[in-house]
N, C-alpha and C positions, 0 to 999 in steps of 0.2 A: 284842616288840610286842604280846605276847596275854597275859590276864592268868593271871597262877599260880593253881593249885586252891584255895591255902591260903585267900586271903581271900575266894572263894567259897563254902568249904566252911564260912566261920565263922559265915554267915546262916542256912545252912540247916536248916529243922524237919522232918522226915519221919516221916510217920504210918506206921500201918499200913493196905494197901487186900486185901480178901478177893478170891481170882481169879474170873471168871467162869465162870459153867456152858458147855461146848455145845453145844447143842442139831446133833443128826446126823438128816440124812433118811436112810432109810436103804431104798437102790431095791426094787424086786422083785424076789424070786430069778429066776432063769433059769426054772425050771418054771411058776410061776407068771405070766412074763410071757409063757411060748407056751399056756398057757392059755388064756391073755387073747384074742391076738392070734386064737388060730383060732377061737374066738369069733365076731368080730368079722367072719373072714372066711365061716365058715359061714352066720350073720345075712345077711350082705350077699348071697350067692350067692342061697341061696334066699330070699330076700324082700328082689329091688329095687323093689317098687311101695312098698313104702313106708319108704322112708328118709328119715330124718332127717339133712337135709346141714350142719347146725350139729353135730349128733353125727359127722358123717365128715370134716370138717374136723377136729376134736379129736382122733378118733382118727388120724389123720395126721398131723398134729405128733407126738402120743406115739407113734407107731409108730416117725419118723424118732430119735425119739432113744433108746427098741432099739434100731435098727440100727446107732447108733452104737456102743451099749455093748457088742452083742454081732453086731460086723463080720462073724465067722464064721457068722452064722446068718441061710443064706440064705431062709429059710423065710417070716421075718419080709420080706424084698423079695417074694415074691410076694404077702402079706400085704398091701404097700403097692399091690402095680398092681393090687390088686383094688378097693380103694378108690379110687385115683384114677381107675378106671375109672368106678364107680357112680358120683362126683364128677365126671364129664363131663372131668376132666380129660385128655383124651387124648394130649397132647403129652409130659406127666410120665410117663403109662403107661409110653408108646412107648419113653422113653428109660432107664426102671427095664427092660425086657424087652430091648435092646440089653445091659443088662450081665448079665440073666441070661442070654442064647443065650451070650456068652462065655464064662462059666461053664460053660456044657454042651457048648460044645467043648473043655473042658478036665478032665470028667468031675465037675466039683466039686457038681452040686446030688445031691441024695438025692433016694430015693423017694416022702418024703413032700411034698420043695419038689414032684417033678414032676408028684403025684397034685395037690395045687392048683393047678397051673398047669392042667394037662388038665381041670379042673372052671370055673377061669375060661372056656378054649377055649371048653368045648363049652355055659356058658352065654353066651359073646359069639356063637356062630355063632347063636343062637334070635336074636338081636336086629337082625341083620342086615337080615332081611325088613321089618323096619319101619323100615330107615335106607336104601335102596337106594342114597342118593348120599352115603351119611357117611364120606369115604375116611378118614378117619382110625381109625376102627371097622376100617376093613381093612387097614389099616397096624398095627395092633396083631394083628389076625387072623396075618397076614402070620408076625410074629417069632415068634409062640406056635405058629404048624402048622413054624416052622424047627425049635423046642424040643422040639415032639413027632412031628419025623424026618418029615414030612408034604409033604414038598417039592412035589409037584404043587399042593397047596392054595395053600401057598406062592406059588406064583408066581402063581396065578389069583388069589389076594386083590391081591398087585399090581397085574396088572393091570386089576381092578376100580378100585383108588384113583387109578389116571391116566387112569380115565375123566371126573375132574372138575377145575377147575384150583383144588384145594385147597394146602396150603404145600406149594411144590414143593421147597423144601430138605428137607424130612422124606421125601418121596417119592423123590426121588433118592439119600439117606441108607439108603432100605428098599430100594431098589433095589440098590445096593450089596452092603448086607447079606446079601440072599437070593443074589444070583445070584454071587458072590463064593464062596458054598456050595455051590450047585446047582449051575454052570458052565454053567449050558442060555444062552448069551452069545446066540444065533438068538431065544430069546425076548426077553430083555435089550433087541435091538435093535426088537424089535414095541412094547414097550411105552415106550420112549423114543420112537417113531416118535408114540407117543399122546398124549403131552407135547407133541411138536411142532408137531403137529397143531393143538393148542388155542392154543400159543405158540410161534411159528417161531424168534424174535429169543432163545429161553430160550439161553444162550450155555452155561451147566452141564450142563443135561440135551444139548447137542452133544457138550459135552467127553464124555459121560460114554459118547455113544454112539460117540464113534471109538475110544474107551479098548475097548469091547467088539468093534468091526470090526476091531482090531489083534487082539483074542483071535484071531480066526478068520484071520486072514491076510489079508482086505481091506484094503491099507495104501490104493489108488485111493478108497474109500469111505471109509478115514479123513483122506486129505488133502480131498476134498472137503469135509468135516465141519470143517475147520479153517481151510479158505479158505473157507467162511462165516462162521464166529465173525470172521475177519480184515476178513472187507467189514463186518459187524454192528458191527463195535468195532473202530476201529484202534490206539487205545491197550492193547489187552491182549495185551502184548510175551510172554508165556508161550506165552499158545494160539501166537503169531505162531514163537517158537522151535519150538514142539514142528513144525511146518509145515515149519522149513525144515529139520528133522533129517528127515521121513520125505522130503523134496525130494531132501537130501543120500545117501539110500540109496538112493534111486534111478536114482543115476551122474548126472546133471542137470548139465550146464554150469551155470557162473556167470549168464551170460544168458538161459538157459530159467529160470533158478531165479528171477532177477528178473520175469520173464515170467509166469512161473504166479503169482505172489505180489502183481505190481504191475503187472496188467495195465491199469489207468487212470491209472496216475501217470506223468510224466513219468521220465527216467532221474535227473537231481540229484534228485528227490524220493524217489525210491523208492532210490538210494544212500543217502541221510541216514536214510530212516526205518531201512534193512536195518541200517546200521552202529551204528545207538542201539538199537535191539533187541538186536543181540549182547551190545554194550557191557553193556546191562541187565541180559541172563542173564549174564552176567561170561565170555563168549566172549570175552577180546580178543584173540585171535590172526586170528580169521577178522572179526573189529570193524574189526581194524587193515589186514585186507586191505584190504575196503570202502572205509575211510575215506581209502586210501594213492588208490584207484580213481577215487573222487571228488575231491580236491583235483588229481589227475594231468588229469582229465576237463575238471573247471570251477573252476581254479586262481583264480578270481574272486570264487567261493562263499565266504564267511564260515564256513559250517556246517559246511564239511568239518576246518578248521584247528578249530576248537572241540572237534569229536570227537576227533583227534587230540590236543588237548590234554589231555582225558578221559581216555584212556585211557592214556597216558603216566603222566598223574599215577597212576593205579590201577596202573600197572605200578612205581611210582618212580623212573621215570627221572622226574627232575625239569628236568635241563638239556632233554633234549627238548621237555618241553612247555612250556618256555617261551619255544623255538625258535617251537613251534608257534603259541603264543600270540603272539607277535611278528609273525605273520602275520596271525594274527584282526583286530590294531589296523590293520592295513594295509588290511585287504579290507573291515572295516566300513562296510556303506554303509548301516545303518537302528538305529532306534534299540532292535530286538530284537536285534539282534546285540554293539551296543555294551553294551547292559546285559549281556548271557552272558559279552562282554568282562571288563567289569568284575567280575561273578561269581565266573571263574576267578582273574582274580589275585591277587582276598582268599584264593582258595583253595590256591592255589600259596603265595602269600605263606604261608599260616598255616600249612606242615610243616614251614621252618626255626624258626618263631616257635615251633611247640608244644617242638621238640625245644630250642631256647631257653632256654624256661621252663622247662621239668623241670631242665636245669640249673641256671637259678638257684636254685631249690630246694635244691639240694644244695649253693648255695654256692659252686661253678665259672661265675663272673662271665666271667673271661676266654675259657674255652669257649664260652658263651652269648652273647660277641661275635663266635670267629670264625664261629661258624654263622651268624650274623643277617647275613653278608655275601654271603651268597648269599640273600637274600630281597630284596623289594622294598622300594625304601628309599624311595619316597613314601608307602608303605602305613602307615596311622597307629598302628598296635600296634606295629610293628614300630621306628617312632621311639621310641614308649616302651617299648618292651624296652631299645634300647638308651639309652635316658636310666638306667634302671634298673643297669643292669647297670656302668655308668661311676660312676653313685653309688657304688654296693656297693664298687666299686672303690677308693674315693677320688678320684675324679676328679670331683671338683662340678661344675669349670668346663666338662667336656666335658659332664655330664649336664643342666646348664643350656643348655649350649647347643642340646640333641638337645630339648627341652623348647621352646625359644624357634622352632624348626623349626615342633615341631608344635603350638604355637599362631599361626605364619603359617599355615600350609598349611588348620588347622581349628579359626579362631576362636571357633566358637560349638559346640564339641564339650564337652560333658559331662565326657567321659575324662580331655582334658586339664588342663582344671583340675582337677581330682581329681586326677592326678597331680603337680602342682605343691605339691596342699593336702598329699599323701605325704612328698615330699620337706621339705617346712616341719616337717612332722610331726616323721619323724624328726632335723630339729634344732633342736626343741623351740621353736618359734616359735609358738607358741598362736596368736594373733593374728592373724598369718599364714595360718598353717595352716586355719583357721575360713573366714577370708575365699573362700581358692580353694573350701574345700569346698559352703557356701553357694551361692555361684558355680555351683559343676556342680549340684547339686540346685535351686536354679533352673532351669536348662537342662533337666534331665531329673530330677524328683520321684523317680522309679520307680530311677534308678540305684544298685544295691543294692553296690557298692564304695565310693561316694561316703555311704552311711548307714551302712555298717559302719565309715568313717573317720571320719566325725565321732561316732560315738561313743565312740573312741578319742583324740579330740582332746579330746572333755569329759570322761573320765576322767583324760587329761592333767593338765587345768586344777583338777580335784577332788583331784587328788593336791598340791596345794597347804595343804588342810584336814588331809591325817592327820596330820604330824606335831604339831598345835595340838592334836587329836584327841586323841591318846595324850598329849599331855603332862594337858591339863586333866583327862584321867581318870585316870590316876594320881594328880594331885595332890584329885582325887577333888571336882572342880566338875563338877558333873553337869548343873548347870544350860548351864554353857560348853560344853562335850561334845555335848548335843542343840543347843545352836545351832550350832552348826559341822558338825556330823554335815548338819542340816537344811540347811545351806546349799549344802555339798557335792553333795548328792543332787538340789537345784534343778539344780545344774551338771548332773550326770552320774545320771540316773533310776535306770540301768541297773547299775550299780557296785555290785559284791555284797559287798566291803569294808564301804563306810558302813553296810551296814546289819547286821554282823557286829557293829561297834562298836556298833551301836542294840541290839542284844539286848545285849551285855550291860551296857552302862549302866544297858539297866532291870533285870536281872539285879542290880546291883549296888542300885540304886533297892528291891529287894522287888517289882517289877514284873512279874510272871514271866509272868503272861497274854500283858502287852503285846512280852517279850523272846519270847515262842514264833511270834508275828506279824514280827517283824524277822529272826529266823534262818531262818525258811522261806524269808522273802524272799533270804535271804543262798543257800542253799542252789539255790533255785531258775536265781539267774542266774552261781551258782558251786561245782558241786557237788563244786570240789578242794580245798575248801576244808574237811576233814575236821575241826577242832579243835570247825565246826559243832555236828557229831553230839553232842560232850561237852556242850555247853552247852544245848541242847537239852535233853538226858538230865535236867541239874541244873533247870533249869529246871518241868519237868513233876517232879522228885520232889519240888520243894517244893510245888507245885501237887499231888500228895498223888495223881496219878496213875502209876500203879504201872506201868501194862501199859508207858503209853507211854516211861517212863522208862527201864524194861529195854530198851525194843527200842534207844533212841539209846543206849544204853551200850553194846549187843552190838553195834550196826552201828559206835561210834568204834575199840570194838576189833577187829574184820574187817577196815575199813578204814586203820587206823594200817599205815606201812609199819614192818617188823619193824626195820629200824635205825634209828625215829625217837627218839632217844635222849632228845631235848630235852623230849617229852612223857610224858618214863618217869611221872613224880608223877602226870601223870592217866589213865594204864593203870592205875596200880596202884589208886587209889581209885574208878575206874570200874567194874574187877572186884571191888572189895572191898564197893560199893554193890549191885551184881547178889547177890554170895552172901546182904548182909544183907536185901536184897527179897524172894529167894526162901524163904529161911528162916522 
């Protein structure tokens, strides 16, 4: 079907093209770029009144890409927090001086990173007295007295910056940071107190300070800390766990422990929320107590058979939960509960359905029936699984009939027709095929199985044209060839064939500009289609460009598979073109 070298090769003229020069940037040495840099950082230290912040922008760009070239040279990051500092930047500072203090607990800076970092210090401390509310000034103070072993400074620049309510994420990040080092957990808890002060409802800087009551052995002062974040926010099932493990150390009945935690909810309320919080932190053993507690309690509740059903499926027992499930339909008395209903048993439905699918995949039809008999069978995937699956089989009449099911049950489903337009599909019923597909892309535009099958259905109908294709190009009507090519491609846009055949008609045509525009296209929506690259190649050598010639000649031979026997004549005049290019 593809055409031989020989009467390609009998058109072609090929010059001679001279190679290009070129041109190399070639970086800074290493010396000369810490040259540069401490430069830039001596300028900047001693003389910030008068900076040019268009010049310290510039040099921050070039600075970052030092540091990329020369990763190990941490000199050049101190370099950078010095500018970003005189650049007002102080968020960038902060977060360049977090990776140097790691550095320095791991001994990696030198003397000369630390003699600038101590020279930034001690010209940040002079600027202090003219910033007295700039916590961010003191959040950089803060990492740079951790750098320079300064720990008492340390802690008092902290708690300077949570005397204002500046980002409190960066503050509680420096908090971390310093007293994670120091250990002084007594101060940790003063200055989180300071935070709160300004922001009671701050639910992080709580986390952060029971995290530090637990340092010290106050677990009473860190459950208190955590049954506030739980009144503040009922939704945040974390804080809510970590609450009932220090509840749980404390010997605490089941009842006390509801008690201390759901002292304003009623008992079904504060069963449901206690048992989906478990559930959340992936507890289900003590989820499942709960939830056994509450449907035993208020066997009327909906909520309770739900969670059970949750959890079941997270465990896989799957017959359980749809014991449990079975219940849910029963007790549903609103239309949240119905919906949650409904939720589950797409969800349930879809473990036998996925495990299903993967077999059909592999072509185990009959596998992927008996699984689908434990799934629900009103569930509309699960009818076209097995519509699917009976096809594959040979069984039309069953798969029509699982098909005529689920256009009773969901007449104006997208899916469905789609899968009808599938099956026409593959037996080759164009007409057909188009109809259903149409059909569902009405329904739903956006259904992206329904546009991937009609353009397999218009390539269908396209494939009607090659074989007229190849005969009129062989019998060498070029003029027939483009009309049938052209008409083909109306059908099927997307068909990387027709336009394979486009390049090289013009190929054959002396067209060679217009054939390098048809094979990209060919390439583009077909790139297995390797015979590409060769014609390409011919194409630009007659077009008298060299470079590009070589490369599609070197890329048809990388990618020919080494047994393609059939295209031996144009390996070998492909490489025989390369040696006479390069010579």
């Amino acid at each position: 079907m593809k055409l031989q070298v020989c009467c390609i090769c009998a058109i072609l003229f090929i010059g001679n093209m001279a190679f290009a020069s070129a041109i190399i940037d070639r970086p800074l040495s290493h010396s000369q770029s810490n040259i540069r840099q401490s430069n830039i950082v001596k300028s900047s230290i001693s003389n910030n009144s008068n900076l040019d912040m268009e010049a310290i922008e510039l040099a921050i760009k070039e600075l970052k890409t030092k540091i990329k070239n020369n990763p190990n040279d941490y000199s050049l990051n101190a370099a950078l927090v010095n500018l970003y500092l005189n650049a007002k930047q102080y968020e960038n500072s902060y977060y360049e001086l977090i990776y140097l203090n790691n550095l320095n607990t791991r001994n990696k800076l030198n003397l000369e990173t630390k003699k600038t970092l101590n020279d930034i210090y001690n010209n940040l401390k002079t600027q202090v007295n003219y910033n007295p509310k700039k916590s961010s000034i003191f959040l950089n103070l803060s990492i740079l007295a951790l750098i320079m072993n300064d720990y008492d400074k340390a802690e008092k620049y902290i708690s300077a910056a949570a005397n204002s309510n500046y980002d409190r994420k960066l503050i509680q990040n420096a908090i971390t940071k310093v007293f994670d080092e120091t250990r002084n957990y007594q101060t940790a808890i003063g200055i989180c107190d300071k935070l709160l002060a300004i922001k009671p409802s701050d639910s992080e800087t709580r986390k952060l300070k029971a995290s530090y009551l637990l340092q010290i052995k106050d677990t009473d002062g860190a459950i208190k800390e955590y049954t506030m974040i739980s009144e503040n926010n009922s939704s945040d099932y974390k804080s809510k766990y970590e609450l009932y493990k220090l509840l749980i150390s404390k010997n605490l009945s089941e009842k006390d422990i509801i008690k201390q935690m759901y002292a304003l909810k009623s008992l079904d309320e504060a069963l449901i929320d206690l048992g989906n919080m478990l559930f959340q932190n992936n507890d289900l053993n003590d989820a499942l107590k709960y939830a056994n507690l509450l449907v035993n309690k208020f066997p009327e509740n909906a909520q309770g058979y739900i969670l059970l059903t949750e959890i079941y499926k997270k465990q896989g027992k799957l017959q359980e939960a749809y014991d449990a499930l079975a219940k849910v339909r029963d007790k549903a008395d609103n239309n949240e509960a119905i919906a949650k209903y409904n939720v589950l048993l797409a969800k349930l439905s879809d473990e036998p359905l996925k495990e299903a699918n993967s077999l059909m995949e592999t072509g185990l039809y009959s596998q992927a029936l008996s699984v689908l008999q434990s799934a629900d069978q009103e569930n509309l995937y699960v009818i076209l699984a097995q519509a699917r699956a009976n096809y594959f089989l040979n069984q039309k009449q069953q798969a029509l009939q699982y098909l005529n099911k689920a256009m009773s049950l969901y007449p104006n489903n997208s899916d469905v027709f789609c899968a009808f337009g599938y099956i026409y599909y593959q037996e080759k019923d164009i007409d057909s095929a188009k109809k259903y597909v149409q059909n569902s892309l009405k329904i739903n535009p956006e259904n992206k199985t329904a546009k991937d099958l009609m353009k397999l259905v218009n390539k269908l109908e396209a494939d009607k044209y090659v074989n007229g294709i190849i005969s009129s190009f062989e019998s060498q009507n070029y003029s027939e060839t483009m009309k049938l090519i052209d008409k083909a491609i109306e059908i099927s846009p997307d068909y990387g064939l027709l336009y394979y055949y486009k390049g090289l008609t013009y190929i054959a045509q002396n067209n060679y500009a217009a054939s390098t525009a048809a094979l990209y296209k060919c390439l583009e929506l077909d790139k297995t289609n390797i015979t590409t690259y060769f014609y390409l190649a011919i194409a630009f050598d007659n077009l008298s460009e060299k470079n590009n010639a070589l490369m599609y000649y070197q890329k048809f031979i990388n990618l020919l598979p080494k047994d393609d026997y059939g295209e031996s004549e144009k390996l070998e005049y492909a490489k025989d073109r390369i040696a006479k290019l390069k010579s």
